[in-house]
C-alpha positions in Angstrom: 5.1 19.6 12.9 6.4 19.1 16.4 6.8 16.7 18.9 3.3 16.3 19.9 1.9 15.8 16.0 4.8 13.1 15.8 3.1 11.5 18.9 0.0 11.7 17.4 1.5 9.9 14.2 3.1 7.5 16.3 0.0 6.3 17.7 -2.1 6.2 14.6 0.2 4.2 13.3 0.5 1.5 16.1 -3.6 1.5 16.0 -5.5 3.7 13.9 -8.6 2.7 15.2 -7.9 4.8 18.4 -10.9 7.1 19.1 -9.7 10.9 19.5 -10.1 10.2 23.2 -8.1 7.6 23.4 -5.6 9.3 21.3 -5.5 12.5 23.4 -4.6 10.6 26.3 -1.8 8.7 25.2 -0.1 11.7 23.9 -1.4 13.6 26.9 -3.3 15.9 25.6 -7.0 17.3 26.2 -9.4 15.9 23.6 -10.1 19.4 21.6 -6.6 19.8 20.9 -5.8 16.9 19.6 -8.6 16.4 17.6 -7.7 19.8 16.2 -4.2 18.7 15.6 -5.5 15.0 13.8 -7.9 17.5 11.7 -4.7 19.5 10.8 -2.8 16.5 10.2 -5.4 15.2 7.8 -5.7 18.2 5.6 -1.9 18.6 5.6 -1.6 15.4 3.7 0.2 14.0 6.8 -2.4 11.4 7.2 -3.5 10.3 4.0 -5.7 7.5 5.2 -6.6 4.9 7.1 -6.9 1.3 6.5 -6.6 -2.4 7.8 -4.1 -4.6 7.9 -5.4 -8.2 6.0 -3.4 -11.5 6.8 -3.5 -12.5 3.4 -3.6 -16.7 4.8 -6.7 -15.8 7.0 -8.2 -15.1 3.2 -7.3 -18.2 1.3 -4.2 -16.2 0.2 -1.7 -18.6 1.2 0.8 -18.0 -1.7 2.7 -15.4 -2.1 5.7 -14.1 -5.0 7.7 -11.5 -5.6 7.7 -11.0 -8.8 10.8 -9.1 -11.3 9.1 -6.8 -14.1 11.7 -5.6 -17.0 9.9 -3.6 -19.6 10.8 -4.4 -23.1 9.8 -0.4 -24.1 9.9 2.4 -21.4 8.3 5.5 -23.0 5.7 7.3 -21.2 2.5 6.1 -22.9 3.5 1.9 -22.4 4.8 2.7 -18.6 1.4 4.5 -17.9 -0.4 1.7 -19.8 1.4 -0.9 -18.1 0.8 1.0 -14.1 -2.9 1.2 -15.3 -3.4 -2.7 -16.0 -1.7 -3.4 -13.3 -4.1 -1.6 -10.9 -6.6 -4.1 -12.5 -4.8 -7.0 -11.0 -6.4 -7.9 -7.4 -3.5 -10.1 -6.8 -1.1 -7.2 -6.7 -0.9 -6.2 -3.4 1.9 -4.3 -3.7 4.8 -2.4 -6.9 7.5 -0.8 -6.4 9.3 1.0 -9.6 12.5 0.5 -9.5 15.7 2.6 -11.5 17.4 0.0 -13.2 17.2 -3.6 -13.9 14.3 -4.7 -13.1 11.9 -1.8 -13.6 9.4 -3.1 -11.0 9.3 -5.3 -8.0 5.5 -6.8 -7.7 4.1 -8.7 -4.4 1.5 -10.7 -5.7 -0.4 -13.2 -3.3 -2.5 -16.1 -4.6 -4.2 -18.9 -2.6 -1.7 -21.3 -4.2 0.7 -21.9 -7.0 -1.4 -23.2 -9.7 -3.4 -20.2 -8.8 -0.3 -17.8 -9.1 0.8 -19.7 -12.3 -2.7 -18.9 -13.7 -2.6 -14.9 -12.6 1.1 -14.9 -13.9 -0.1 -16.5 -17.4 -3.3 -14.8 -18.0 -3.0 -11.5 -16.3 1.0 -10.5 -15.4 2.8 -11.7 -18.3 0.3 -9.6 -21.3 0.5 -6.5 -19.3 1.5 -3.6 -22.0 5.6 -3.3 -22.8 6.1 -6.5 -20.5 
């Protein structure tokens, strides 16, 4: 990776909607180049995706917690229980395992608080070895 792929990154980054043309020119570079480099980038695992950013209020998703996980059991079959269910919560937007105490940090975003207490009763609080 050189200078010019960490341009390329750059940019992505900022707006990954660019179109290779618009891309090659802001990192000044011909359009069959860089879309050879992107290509590259891509199949290295550089890039692993693209995606849009949601504001979470423009949704009704007005709420939002950060929420402290500390498993009561940590062998490997409850932790990849637990990681499983977890991808089955919508309202999870985001978990971070952590070495220590807590074991997880969750962002979870609801459209309020009664909604957030129901997603914490129902859905966060039976999750396996919680």
């Amino acid at each position: 990776m050189d200078d010019v792929d960490r341009k390329i990154l750059a940019e992505l980054q900022q707006d990954g909607r660019l179109t290779v043309t618009e891309l090659a020119a802001r990192v000044r570079l011909s359009v069959s180049p860089c879309h050879r480099r992107l290509r590259e980038l891509e199949r290295s695992g550089a890039i692993s995706g693209y995606r849009a950013v949601v504001d979470p209020s423009a949704v009704g998703l007005s709420f939002e917690a950060l929420v402290f996980v500390s498993m009561r059991q940590e062998d490997r079959e409850t932790v990849a229980g637990f990681e499983r269910a977890l991808g089955e919560v919508p309202e999870v937007v985001e978990a971070q395992r952590l070495f220590g105490e807590p074991d997880y940090l969750l962002r979870v975003v609801a459209a309020d608080l009664a909604a957030y207490q129901r997603v914490y009763d129902d859905r966060l609080a039976t999750l396996p070895g919680v």
